[in-house]
C-alpha positions in Angstrom: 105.6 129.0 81.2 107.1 130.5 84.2 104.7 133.3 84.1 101.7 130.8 84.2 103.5 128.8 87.2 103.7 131.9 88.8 100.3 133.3 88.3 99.2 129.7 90.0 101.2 129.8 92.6 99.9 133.3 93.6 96.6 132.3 92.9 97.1 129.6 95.3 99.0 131.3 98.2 96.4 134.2 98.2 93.8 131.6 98.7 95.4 130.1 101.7 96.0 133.8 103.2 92.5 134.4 102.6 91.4 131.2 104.6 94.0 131.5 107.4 92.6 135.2 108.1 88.6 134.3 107.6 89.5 131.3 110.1 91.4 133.7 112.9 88.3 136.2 112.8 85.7 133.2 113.0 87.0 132.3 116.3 87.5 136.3 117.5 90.9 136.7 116.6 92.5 139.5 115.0 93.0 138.9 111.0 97.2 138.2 110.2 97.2 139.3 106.9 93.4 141.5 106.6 92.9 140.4 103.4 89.7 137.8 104.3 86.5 139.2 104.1 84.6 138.6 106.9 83.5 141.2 109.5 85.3 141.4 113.2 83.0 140.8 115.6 83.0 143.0 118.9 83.7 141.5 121.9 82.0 141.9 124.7 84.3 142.2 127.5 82.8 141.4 130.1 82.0 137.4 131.3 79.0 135.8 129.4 77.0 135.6 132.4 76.8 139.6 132.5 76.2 139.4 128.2 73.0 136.7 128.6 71.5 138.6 131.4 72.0 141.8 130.2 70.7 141.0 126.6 67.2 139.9 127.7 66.3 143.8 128.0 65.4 146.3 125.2 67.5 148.9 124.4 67.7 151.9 126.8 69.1 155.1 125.3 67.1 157.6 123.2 67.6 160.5 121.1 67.9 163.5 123.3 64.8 165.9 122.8 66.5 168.0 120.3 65.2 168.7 116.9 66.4 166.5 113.8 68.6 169.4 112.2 70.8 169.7 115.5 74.2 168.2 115.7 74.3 164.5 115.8 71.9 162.2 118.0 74.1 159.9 118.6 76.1 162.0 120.3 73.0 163.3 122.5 72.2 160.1 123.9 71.1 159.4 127.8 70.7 156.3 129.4 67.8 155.3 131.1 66.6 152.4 133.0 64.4 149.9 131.5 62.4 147.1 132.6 62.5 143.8 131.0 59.4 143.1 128.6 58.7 140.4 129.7 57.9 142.4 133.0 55.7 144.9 132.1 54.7 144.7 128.3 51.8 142.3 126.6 53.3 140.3 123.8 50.5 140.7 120.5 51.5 138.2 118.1 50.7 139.3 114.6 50.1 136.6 111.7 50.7 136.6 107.9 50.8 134.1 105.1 54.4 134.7 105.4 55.7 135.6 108.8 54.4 136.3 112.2 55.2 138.9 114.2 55.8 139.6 118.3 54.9 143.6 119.6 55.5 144.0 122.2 53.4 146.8 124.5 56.3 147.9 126.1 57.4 150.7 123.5 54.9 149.0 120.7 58.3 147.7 119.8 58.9 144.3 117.3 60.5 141.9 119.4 59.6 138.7 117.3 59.6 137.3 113.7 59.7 134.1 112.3 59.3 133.9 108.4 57.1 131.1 107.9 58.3 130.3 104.3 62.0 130.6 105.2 63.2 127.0 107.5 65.7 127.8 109.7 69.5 126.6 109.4 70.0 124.5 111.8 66.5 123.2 112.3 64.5 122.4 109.3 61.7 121.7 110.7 61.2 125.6 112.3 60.9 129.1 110.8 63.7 131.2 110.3 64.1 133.9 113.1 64.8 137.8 112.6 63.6 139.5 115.6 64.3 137.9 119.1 64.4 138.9 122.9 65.9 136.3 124.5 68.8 135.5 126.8 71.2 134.8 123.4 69.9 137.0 121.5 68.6 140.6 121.0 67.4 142.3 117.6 64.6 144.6 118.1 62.7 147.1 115.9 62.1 149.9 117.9 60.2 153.5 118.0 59.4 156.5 119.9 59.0 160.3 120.2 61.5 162.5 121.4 61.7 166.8 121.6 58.7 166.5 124.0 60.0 166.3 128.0 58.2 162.8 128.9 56.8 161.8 125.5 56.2 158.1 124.6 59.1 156.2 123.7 60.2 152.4 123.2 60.3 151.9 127.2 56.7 153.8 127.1 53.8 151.5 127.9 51.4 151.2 125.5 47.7 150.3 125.0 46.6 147.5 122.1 43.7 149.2 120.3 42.6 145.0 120.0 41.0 143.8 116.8 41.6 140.9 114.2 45.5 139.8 114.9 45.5 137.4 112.2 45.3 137.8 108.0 42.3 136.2 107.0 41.9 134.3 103.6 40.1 137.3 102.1 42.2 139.8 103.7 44.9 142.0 101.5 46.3 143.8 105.1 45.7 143.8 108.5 46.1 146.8 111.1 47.5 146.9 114.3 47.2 149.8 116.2 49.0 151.0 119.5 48.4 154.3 121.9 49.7 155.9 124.8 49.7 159.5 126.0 52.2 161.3 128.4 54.6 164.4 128.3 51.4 166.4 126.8 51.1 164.0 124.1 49.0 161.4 122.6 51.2 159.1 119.8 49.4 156.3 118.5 51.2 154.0 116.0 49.8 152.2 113.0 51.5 148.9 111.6 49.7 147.3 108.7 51.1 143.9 107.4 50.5 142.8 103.9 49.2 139.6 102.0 52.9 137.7 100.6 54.5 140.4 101.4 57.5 141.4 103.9 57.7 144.8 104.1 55.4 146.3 107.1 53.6 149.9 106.9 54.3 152.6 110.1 52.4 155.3 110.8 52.8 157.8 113.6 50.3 160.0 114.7 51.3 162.4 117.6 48.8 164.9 119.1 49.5 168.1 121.0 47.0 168.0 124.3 48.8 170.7 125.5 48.0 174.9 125.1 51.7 175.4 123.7 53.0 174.8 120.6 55.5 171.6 120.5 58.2 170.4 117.8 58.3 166.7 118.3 60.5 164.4 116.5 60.4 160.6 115.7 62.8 158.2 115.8 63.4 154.6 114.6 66.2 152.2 115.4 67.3 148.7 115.0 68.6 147.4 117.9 70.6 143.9 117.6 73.7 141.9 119.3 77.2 141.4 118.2 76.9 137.5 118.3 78.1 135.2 115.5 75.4 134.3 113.4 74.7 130.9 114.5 75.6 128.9 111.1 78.4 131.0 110.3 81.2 129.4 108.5 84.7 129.2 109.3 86.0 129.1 105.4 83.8 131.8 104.3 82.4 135.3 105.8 79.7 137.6 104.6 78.7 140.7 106.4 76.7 141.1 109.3 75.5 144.8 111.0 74.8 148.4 109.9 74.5 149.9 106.7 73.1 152.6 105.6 72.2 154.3 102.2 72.2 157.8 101.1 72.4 159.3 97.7 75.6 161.4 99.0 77.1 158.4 100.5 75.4 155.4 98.5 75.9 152.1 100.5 77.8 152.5 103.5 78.5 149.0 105.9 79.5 149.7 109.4 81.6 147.2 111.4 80.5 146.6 114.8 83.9 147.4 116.0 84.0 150.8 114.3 80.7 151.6 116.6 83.0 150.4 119.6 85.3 153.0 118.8 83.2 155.8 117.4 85.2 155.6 114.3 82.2 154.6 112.3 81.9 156.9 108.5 78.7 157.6 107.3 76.2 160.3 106.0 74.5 161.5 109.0 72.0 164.1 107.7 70.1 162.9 104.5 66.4 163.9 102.4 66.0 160.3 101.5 67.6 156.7 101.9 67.5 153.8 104.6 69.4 152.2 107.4 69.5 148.5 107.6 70.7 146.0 109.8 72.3 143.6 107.3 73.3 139.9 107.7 74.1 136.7 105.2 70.7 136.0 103.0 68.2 138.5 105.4 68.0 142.0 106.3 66.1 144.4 108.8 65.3 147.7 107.2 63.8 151.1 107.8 62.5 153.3 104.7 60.9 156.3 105.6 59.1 158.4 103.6 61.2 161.3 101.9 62.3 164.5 104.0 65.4 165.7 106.7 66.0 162.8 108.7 69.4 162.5 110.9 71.0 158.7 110.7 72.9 157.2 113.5 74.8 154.5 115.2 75.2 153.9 118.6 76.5 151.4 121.6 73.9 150.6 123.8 76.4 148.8 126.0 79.0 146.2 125.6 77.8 143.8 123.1 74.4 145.5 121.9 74.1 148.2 118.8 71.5 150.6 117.3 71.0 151.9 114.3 68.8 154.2 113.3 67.2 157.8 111.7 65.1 160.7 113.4 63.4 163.1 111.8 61.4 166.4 113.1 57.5 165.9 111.9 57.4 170.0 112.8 55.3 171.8 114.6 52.1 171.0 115.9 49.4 173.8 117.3 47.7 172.9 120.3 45.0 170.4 119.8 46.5 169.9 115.6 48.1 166.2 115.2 51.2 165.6 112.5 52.0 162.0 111.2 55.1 160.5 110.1 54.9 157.5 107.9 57.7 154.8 106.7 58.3 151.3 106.1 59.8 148.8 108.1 61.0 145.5 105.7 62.5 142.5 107.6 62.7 139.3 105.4 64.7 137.2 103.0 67.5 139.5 100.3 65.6 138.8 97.4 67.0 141.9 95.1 63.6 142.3 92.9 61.8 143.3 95.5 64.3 145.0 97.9 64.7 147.2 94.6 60.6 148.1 94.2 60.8 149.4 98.0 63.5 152.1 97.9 66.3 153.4 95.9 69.2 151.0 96.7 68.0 148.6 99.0 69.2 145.7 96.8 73.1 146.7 97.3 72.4 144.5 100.7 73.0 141.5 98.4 76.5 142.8 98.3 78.7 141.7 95.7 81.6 144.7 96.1 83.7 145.7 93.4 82.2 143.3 91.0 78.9 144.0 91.1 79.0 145.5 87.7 79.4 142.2 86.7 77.7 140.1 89.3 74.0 141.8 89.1 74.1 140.4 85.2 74.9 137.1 86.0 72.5 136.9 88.6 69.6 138.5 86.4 70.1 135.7 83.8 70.6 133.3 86.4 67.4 134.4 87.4 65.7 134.0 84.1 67.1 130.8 83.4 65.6 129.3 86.9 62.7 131.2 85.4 62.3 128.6 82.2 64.0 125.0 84.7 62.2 125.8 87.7 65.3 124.1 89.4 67.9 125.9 90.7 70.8 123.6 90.9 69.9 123.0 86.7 70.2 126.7 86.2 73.4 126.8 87.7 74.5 124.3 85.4 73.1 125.7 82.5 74.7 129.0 83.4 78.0 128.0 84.1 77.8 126.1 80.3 76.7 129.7 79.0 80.0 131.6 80.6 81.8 128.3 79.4 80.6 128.8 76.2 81.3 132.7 76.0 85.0 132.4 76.7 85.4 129.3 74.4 88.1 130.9 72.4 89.3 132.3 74.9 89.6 129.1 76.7 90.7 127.3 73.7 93.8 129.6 72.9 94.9 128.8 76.9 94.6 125.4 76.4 96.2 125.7 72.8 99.0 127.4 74.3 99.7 124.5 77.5 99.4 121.7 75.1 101.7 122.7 72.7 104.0 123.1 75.9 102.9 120.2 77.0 104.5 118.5 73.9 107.7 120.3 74.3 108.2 119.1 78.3 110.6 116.3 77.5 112.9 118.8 75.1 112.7 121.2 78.2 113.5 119.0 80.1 116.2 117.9 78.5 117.3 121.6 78.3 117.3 122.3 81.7 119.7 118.9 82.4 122.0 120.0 79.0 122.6 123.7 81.0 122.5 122.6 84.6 123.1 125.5 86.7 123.1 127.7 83.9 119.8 129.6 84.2 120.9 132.3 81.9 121.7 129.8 79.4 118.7 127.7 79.7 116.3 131.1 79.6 118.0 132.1 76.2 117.6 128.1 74.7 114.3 127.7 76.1 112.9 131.5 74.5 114.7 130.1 70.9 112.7 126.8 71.6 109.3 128.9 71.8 110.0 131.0 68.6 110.7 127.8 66.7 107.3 126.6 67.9 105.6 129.3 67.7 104.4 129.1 71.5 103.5 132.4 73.3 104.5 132.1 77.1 101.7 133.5 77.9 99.3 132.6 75.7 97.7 130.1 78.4 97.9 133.0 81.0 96.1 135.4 79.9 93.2 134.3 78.8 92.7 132.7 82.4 93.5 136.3 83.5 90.6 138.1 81.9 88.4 134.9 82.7 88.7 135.9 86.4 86.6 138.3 87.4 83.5 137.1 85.7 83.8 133.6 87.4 84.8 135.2 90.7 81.4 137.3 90.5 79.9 133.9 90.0 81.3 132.7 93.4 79.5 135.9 95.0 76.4 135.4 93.5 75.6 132.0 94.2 77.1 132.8 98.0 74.8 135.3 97.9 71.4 134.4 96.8 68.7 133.9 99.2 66.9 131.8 96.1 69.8 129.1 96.9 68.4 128.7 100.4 66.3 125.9 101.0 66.7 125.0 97.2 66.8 121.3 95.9 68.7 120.0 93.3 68.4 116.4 93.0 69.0 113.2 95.3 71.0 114.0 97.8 71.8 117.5 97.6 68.0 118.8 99.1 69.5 122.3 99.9 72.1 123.8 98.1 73.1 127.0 100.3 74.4 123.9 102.6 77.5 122.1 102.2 77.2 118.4 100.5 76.1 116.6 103.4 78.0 113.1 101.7 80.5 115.0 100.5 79.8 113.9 96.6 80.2 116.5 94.8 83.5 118.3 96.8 85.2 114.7 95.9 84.1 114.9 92.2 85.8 118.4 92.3 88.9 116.7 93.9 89.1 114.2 90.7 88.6 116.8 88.4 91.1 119.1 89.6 93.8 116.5 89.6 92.4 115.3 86.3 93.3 118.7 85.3 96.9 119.2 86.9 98.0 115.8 84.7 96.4 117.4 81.8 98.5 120.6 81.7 102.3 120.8 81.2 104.5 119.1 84.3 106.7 122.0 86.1 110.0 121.5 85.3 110.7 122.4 89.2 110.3 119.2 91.1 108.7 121.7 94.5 106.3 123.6 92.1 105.4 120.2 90.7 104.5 118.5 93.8 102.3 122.3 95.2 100.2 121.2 91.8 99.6 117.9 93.0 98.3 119.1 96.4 96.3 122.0 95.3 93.0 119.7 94.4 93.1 118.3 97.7 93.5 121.6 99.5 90.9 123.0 97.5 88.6 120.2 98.3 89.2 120.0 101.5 88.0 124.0 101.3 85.4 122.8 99.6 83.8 120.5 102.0 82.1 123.4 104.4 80.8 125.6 100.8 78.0 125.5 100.1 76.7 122.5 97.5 75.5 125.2 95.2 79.2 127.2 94.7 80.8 123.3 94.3 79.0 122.0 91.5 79.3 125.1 89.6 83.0 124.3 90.0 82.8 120.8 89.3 80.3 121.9 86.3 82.9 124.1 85.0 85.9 121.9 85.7 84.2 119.0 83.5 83.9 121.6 80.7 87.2 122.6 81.0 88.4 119.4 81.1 86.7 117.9 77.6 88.0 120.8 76.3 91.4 120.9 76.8 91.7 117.0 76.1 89.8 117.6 72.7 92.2 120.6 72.1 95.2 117.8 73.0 94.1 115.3 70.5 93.6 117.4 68.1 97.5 119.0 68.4 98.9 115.2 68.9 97.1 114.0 65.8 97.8 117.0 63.6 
């Protein structure tokens, strides 16, 4: 019995460590303890004046005009100037089914998105936002040629070839195509946007005018603030910035602050892989096609980050053109089809250490909202699945803390016959157990091995994109949202007490009185998660409970 108190209580401390450090990094401070899991944030130190009017420009630095197999490009980076967009370039807005797009003609560069099927956060009534040039916020796909002295780049102006800008009803793509020629060059650019689909095609095309030979190389960055997402949580953190993917290094996330630093660890030369810019539910990515390619991070300046690949197309005879094609994917984490477009790109949907367990659970989870159509049901239905797999497992635990439920009073009584004799009252109360036949921790351990699958659980629903925007029934029209009556966090706060009085009273007045409080710190917690991760824990409190008081009966009748 002590073993299980203590088991609780660390259960329960960890959890308040946990919170205390997620709640000092959501409002920029340093973590206490670094155990939460949310993502510092880099400052910028400068006023927020300087931040807002520096932010409204594009990114400035380029790879230096070395070739893709030399050194690092990050650490070949100049600063140039660079006027704003709105100053020189034509904004082309590009239409889908599913999200429109801003290019700008200044560097050809992606400097809107809004993903039509996807509401935004805060506003219901508007499209979620990816890309964005504004005064708050910058996050910018971006594109140029470098190993050429004065080739095109994403400060380059560029010419709109013009054409259909919209997907018509008959229309599987739609092309848009950019040009511009300097530094001996002509580069035109290629993006073609798919029917219900969110992954855009690139293709470069660069030209030698020139009577020499040239070895040009192409790079493509993502270029995005440090800012707080702007429905971040302060009781829960996901990540947000760089990762990048390589089959040496697999999937590597990169803090903002490790850019600030230069401490950032990650594959910089790869044949194949990705870089993203990662962030909870979305994700900006860049796949290119197969072949050397150099990855890299970089601070723009205080507050803004890049990151990004180049790779050499090779040598092109005078008057001879070579193309470089990828795929540029900016939309909603939804693993099936981050998985069809490159090795790896579903590890976005990061569940850490427990994704050998989480990627099952959310497959049938999956399935199942594949038969209800509903995905608050098929969280319900799931959780009675897992409930239903650990049944005797579950049943021995609660077994185990009814029988010493039924032998409080005697402990009790124990523990006043020895007083301050601990010793004596260890070597009573172990004589008590073999005369019952009660294992200690026989309603431990099958909590303990119960853990990690419903902890995946937790990081699945967090997770999921598919909870976004997702009803359940009445009141609860969106269950990536907290309950906005707060029903279902105060249903958990009567189960969990309901619980507490079901299990054997602590012997030690303090440890009796932390069980008492736990369901109201919990739901407390609880308020701010989203509705979809509360009623799986009111789901599979309810189960536990008709469980454990059948399980009761049962022993007081027999």
């Amino acid at each position: 019995m002590e073993t299980r108190k203590l088991i609780l209580l660390m259960v329960f401390s960890l959890s308040l460590v946990m919170l205390w450090d997620n709640y000092q990094v959501s409002v920029g401070k340093p973590p206490l303890f670094g155990l939460g899991t949310a993502q510092p944030v880099a400052q910028d130190k400068s006023s927020d004046q300087s931040k807002h009017a520096a932010s409204d420009k594009p990114a400035t630095d380029l790879p230096s005009a070395v070739s893709a197999s030399e050194g690092n490009p990050a650490a070949q980076l100049k600063s140039v100037a660079a006027a704003p967009v709105d100053e020189k370039g034509q904004i082309i807005v590009a239409k889908t089914d599913v999200m429109q797009l801003d290019f700008s003609t200044l560097g050809a560069q992606i400097v809107g998105s809004e993903l039509l099927k996807q509401p935004d956060s805060q506003d219901k009534s508007k499209p979620m936002q990816l890309f964005s040039n504004t005064a708050s916020n910058t996050y910018l796909g971006q594109v140029g040629v470098v190993g050429v002295a004065d080739a095109p780049n994403h400060r380059s102006l560029f010419q709109f070839e013009g054409g259909p800008t919209t997907l018509g009803p008959n229309q599987d793509s739609l092309d848009l195509k950019f040009k511009a020629s300097s530094g001996g060059v002509n580069v035109e650019y290629t993006y073609t946007l798919y029917k219900d689909r969110y992954d855009i095609g690139f293709k470069a095309t660069v030209t030698n005018t020139t009577q020499a030979v040239v070895d040009p190389s192409v790079y493509m960055q993502i270029t995005r603030d440090g800012n707080p997402l702007p429905d971040a949580s302060k009781f829960y953190h996901t990540f947000t910035g760089p990762a990048i993917y390589s089959p040496e290094g697999k999937y590597q996330k990169i803090k903002f602050s490790n850019i600030d630093d230069n401490s950032a660890s990650f594959v910089k030369s790869a044949e194949s892989g990705w870089v993203a810019m990662v962030q909870h539910y979305f994700v900006s990515a860049i796949i290119p096609e197969k072949g050397s390619r150099q990855n890299y991070t970089l601070l723009i300046k205080p507050n803004l980050y890049a990151v990004g690949m180049k790779s050499a197309i090779g040598a092109i005879q005078p008057g001879q053109s070579a193309t470089y094609n990828a795929t540029l994917y900016s939309g909603p984490q939804n693993q099936r089809a981050l998985a069809k477009l490159s090795e790896g790109l579903d590890l976005v949907v990061d569940y850490g250490w427990l994704t050998v367990i989480a990627k099952p659970i959310h497959w049938l989870l999956d399935h199942i909202h594949g038969i209800v159509n509903n995905w608050g049901w098929s969280i319900i239905i799931l959780t009675c699945l897992i409930k239903l797999l650990f049944f005797p497992l579950s049943a021995t635990s609660y077994k185990s803390m009814a029988k010493m439920r039924q032998v409080g009073p005697r402990m009790q009584k124990l523990k006043e016959q020895y007083g301050d004799d601990k010793a004596g009252f260890q070597r009573a109360m172990m004589e008590m157990y073999k005369r019952e036949k009660i294992n200690p921790l026989g309603g431990c351990m099958p909590i303990v091995v119960q853990i990690p699958v419903f902890i995946s659980l937790y990081w699945v629903l967090l997770a999921s994109v598919e909870m976004r925007g997702a009803p359940w029934l009445g009141w609860v029209s969106d269950l990536a949202q907290p309950d906005p009556y707060y029903i279902l966090p105060i249903i958990m706060a009567v189960t969990m007490f309901v619980q507490t009085r079901l299990n054997p009273t602590p012997p030690d007045p303090v440890q009796a009185k932390l069980m008492m409080v736990m369901p109201l710190v919990f739901s407390f917690m609880f308020l701010f998660f989203p509705s979809g991760l509360v009623l799986y824990w009111v789901v599979n409190n309810m189960l536990s409970i008709t469980q454990q008081w059948v399980i009761t009966r049962k022993l007081m009748k027999s």
